[in-house]
Backbone as XML, in Angstrom:
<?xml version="1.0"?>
<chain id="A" units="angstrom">
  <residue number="1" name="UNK">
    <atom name="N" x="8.878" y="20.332" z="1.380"/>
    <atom name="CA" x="7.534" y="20.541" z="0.862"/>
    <atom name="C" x="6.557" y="20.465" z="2.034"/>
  </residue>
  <residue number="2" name="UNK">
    <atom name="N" x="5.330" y="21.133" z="2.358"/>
    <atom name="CA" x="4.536" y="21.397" z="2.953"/>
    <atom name="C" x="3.534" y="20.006" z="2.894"/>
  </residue>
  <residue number="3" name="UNK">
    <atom name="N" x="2.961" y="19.513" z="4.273"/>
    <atom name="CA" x="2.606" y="18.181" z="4.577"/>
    <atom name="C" x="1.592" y="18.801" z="3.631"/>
  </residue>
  <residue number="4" name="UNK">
    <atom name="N" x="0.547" y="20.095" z="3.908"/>
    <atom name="CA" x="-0.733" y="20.238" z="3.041"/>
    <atom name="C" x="-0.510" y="20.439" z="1.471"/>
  </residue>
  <residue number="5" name="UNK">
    <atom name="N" x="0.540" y="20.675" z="0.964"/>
    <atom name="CA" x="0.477" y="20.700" z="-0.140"/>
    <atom name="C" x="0.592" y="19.153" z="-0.962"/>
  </residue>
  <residue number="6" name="UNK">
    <atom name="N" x="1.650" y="18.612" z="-0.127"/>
    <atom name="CA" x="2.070" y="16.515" z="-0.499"/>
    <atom name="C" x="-0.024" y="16.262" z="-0.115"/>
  </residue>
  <residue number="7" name="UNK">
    <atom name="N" x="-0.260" y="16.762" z="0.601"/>
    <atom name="CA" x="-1.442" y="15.666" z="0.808"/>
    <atom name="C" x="-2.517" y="15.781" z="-0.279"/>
  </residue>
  <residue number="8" name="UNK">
    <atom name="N" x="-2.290" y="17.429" z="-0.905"/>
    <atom name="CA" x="-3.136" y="17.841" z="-1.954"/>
    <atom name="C" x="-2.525" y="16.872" z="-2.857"/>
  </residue>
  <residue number="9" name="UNK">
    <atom name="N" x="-1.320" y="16.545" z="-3.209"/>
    <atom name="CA" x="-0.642" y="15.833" z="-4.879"/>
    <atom name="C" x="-1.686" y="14.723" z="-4.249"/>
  </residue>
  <residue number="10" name="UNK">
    <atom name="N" x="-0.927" y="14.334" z="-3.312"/>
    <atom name="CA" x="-1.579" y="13.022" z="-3.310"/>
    <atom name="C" x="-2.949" y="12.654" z="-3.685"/>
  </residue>
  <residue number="11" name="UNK">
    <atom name="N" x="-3.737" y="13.233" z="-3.059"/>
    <atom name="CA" x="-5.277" y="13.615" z="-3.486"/>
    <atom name="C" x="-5.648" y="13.000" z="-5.111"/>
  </residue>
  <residue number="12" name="UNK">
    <atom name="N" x="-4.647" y="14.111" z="-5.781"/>
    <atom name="CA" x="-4.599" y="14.389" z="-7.240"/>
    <atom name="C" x="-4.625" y="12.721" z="-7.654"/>
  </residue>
  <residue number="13" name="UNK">
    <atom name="N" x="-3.084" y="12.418" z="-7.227"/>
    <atom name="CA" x="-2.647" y="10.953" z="-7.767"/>
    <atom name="C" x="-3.437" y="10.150" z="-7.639"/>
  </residue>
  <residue number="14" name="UNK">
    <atom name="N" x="-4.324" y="9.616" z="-6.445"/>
    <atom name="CA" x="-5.348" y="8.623" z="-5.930"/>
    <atom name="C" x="-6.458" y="9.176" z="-7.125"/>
  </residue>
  <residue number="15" name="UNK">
    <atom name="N" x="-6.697" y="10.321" z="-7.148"/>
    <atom name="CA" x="-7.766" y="10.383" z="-8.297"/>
    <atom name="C" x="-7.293" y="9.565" z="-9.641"/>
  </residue>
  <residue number="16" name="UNK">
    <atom name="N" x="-6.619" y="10.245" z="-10.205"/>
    <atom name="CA" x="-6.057" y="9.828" z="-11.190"/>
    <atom name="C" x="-6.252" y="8.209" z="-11.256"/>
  </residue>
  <residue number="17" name="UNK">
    <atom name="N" x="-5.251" y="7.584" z="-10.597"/>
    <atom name="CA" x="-5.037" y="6.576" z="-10.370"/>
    <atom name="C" x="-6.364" y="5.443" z="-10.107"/>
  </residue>
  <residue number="18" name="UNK">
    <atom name="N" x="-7.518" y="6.112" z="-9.492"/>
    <atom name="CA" x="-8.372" y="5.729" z="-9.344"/>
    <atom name="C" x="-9.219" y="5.209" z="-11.429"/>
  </residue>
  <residue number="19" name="UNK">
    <atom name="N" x="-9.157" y="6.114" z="-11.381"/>
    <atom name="CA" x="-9.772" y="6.599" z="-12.606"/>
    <atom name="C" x="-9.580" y="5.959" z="-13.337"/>
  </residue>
  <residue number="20" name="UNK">
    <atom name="N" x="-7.834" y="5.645" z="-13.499"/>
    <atom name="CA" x="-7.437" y="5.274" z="-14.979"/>
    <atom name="C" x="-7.807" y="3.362" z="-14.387"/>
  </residue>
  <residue number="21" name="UNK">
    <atom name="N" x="-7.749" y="3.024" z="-13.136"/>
    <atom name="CA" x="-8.138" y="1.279" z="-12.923"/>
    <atom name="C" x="-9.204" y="1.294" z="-13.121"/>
  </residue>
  <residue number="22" name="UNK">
    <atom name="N" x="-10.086" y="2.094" z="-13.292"/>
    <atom name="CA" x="-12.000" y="1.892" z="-13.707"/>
    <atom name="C" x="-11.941" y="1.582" z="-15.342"/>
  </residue>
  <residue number="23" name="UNK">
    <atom name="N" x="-11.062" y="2.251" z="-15.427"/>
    <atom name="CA" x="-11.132" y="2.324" z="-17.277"/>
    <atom name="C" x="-10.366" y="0.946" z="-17.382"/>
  </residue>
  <residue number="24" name="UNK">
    <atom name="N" x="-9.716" y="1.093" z="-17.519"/>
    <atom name="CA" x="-8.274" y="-0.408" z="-17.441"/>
    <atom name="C" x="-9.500" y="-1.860" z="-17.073"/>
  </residue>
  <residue number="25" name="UNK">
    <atom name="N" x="-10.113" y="-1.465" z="-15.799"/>
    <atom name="CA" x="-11.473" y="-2.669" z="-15.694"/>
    <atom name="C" x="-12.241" y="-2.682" z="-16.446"/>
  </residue>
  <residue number="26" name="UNK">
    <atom name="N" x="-12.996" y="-1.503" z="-17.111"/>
    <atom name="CA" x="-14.057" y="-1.476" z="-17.943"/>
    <atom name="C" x="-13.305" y="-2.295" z="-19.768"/>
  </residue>
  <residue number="27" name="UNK">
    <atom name="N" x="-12.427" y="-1.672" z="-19.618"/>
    <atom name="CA" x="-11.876" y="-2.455" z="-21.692"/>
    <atom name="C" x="-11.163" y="-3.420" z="-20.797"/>
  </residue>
  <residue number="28" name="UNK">
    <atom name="N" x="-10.724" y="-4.090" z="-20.018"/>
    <atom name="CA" x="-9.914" y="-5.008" z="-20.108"/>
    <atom name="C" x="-10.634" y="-6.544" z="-18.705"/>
  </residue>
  <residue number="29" name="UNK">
    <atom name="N" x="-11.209" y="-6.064" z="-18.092"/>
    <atom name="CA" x="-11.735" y="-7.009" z="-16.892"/>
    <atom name="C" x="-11.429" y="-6.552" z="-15.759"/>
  </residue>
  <residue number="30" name="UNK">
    <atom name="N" x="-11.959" y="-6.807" z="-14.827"/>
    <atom name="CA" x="-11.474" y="-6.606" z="-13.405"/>
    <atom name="C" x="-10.774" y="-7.837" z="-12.899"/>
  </residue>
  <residue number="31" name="UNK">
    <atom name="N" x="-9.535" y="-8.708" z="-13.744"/>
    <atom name="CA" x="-9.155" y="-9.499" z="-13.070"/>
    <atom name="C" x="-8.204" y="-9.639" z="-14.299"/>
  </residue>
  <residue number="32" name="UNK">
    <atom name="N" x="-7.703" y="-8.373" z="-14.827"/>
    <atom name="CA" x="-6.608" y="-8.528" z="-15.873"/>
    <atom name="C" x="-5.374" y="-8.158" z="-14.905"/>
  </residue>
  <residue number="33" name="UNK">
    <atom name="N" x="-4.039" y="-8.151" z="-15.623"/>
    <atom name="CA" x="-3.061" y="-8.098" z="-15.056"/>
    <atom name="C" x="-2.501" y="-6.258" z="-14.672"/>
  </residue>
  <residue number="34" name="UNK">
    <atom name="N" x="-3.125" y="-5.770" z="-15.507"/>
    <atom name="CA" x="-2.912" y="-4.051" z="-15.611"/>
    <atom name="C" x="-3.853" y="-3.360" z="-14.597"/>
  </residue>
  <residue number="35" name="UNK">
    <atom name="N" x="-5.465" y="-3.836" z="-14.596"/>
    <atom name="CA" x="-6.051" y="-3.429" z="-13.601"/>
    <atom name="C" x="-5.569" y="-3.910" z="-12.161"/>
  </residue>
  <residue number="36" name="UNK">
    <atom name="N" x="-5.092" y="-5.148" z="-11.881"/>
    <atom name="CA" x="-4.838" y="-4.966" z="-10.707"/>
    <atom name="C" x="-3.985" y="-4.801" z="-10.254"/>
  </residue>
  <residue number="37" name="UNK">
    <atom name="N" x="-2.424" y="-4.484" z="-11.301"/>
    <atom name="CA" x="-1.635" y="-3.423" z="-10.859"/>
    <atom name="C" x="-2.172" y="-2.439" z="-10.196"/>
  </residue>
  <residue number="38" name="UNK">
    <atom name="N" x="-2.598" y="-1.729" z="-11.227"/>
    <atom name="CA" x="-3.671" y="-0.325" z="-10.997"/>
    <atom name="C" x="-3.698" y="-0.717" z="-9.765"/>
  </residue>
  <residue number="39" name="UNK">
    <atom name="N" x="-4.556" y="-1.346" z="-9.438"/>
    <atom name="CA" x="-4.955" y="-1.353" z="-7.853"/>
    <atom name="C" x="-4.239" y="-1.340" z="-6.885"/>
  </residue>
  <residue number="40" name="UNK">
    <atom name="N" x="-3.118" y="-2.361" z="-7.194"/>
    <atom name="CA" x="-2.266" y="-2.480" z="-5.752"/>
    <atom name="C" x="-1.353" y="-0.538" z="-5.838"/>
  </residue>
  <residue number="41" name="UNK">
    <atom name="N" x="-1.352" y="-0.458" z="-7.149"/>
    <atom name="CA" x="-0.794" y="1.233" z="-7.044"/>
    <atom name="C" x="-1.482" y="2.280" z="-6.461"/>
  </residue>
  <residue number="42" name="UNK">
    <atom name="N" x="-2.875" y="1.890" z="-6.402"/>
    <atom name="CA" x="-3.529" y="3.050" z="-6.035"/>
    <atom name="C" x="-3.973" y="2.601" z="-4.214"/>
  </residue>
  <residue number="43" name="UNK">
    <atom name="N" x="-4.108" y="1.321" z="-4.088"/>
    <atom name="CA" x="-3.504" y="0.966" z="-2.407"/>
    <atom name="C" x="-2.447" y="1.071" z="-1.693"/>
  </residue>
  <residue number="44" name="UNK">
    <atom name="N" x="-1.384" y="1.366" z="-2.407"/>
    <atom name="CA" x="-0.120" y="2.243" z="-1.512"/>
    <atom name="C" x="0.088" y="3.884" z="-1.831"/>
  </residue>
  <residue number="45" name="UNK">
    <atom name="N" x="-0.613" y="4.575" z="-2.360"/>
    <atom name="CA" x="-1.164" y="5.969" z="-2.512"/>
    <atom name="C" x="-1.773" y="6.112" z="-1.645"/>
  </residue>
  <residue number="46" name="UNK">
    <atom name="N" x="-2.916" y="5.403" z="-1.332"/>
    <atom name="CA" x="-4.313" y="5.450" z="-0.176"/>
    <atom name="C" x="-2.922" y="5.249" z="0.614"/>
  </residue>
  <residue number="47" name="UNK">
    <atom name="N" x="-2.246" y="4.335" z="1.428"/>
    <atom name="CA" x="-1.494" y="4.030" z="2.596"/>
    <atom name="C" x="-0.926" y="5.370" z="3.047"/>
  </residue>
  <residue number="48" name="UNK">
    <atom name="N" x="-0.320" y="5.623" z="1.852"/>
    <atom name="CA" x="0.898" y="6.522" z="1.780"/>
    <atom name="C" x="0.053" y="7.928" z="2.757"/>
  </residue>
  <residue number="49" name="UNK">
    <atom name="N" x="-1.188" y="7.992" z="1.963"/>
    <atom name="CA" x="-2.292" y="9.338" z="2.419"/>
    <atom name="C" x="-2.413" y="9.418" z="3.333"/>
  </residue>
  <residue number="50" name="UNK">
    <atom name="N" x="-3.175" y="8.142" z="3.898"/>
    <atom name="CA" x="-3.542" y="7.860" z="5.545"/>
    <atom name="C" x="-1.871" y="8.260" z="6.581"/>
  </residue>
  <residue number="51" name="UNK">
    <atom name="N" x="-1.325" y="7.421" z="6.315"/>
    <atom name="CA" x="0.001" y="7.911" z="7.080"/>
    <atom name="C" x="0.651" y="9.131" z="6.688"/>
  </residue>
  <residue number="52" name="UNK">
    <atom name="N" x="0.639" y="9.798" z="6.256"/>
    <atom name="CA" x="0.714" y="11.428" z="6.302"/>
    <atom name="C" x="-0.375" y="11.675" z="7.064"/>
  </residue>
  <residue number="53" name="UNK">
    <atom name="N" x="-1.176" y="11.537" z="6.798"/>
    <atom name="CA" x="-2.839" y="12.349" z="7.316"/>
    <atom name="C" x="-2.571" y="12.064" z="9.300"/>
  </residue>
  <residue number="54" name="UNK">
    <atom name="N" x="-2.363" y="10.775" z="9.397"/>
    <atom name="CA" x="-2.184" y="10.535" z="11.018"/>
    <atom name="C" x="-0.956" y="11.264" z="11.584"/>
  </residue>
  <residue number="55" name="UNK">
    <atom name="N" x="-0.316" y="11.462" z="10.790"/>
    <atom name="CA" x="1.198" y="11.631" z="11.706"/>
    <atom name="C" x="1.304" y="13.481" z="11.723"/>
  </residue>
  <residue number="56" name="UNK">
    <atom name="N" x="0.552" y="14.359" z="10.778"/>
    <atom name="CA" x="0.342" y="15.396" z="10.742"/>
    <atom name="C" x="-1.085" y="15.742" z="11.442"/>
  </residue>
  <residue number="57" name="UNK">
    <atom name="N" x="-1.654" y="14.830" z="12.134"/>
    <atom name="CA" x="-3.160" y="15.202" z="13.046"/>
    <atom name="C" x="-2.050" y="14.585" z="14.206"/>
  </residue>
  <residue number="58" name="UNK">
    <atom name="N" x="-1.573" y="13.668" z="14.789"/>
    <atom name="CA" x="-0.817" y="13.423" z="15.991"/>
    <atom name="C" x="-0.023" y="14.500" z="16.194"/>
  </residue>
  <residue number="59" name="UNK">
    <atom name="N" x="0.889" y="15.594" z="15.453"/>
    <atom name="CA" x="1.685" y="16.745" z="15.527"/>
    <atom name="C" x="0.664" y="17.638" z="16.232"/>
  </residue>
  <residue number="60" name="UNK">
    <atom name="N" x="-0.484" y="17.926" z="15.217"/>
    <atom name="CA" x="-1.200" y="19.141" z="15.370"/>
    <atom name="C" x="-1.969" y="18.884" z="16.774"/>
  </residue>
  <residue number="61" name="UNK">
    <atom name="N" x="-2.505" y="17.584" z="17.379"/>
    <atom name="CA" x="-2.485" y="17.451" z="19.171"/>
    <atom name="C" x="-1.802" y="17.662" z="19.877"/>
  </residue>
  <residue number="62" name="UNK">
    <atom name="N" x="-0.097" y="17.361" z="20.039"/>
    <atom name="CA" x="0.772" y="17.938" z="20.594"/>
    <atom name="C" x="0.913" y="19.008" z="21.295"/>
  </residue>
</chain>
């Protein structure tokens, strides 16, 4: 699969993911057990992004 196309899903997922822990905070708290799943899920998405994003800008200097 194409680094630009994984970086587009990814994109997608962090949205998503974003989205559904705002909601999950808003009916449930920002210090329930589901929202901050949510979170730590949507902080190894962000990781996951960034390290694609560096290692495909370190190629493209080469």
């Amino acid at each position: 699969m194409k680094k630009c196309t994984l970086l587009h899903e990814l994109t997608a997922e962090i949205n998503t993911k974003r989205t559904l822990m705002i909601q999950t905070g808003i009916h449930k708290g920002l210090g329930h057990f589901d929202t901050l799943k949510h979170s730590k899920e949507l902080d190894q998405l962000i990781y996951k992004y960034q390290r694609l994003l560096a290692c495909s800008q370190q190629r493209s200097q080469s």
